[in-house]
N, C-alpha and C positions, 0 to 999 in steps of 0.2 A: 504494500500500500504506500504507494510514493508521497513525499509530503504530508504524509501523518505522522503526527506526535506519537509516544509509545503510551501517552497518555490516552488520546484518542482512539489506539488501537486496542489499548487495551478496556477501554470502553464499551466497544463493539463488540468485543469477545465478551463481554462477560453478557450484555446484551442476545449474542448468539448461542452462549451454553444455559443462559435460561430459556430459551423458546425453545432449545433442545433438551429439555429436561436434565442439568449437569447442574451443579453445586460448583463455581468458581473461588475459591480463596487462593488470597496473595498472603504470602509468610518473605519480605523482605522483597527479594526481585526475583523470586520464583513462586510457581504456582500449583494449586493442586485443583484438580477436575476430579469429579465425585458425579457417579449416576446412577442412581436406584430405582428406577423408573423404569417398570417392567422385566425388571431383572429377578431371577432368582437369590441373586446376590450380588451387592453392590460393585462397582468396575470404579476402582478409584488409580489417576498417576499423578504422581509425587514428583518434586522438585523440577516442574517444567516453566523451561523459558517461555516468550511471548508464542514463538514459532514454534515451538512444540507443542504450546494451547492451537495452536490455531492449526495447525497439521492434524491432531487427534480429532479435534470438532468439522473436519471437511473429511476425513476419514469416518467417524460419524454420519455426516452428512449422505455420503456415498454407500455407505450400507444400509440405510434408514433408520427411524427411529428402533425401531426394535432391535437393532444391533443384528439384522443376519444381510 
């Protein structure tokens, strides 16, 4: 995203992992993604950069909501 702040990026992503049902928390300058949402059990990643949020939620994306 050219000429976005990491501020505004990271705006949209948290914007985009709640309309994808994920749990977004920042712990310093990384981040964790949490989704329980039709899972039998929770699918959480730990210690992710900006791009790694935003990799995981278009890989998301791409398998659908239901994760298959």
């Amino acid at each position: 995203m050219a000429g976005v702040t990491d501020s505004e990026r990271e705006t949209h992503l948290r914007d985009l992992a709640e309309r994808m049902q994920f749990r977004m928390e920042k712990s310093g300058e990384r981040f964790t993604l949490t989704r329980t949402a039709d899972l039998s059990r929770p699918e959480r990643e730990t210690d992710l950069t900006l791009d790694e949020v935003q990799e995981m939620l278009d890989t998301w994306k791409l398998r659908g909501l239901s994760g298959g």
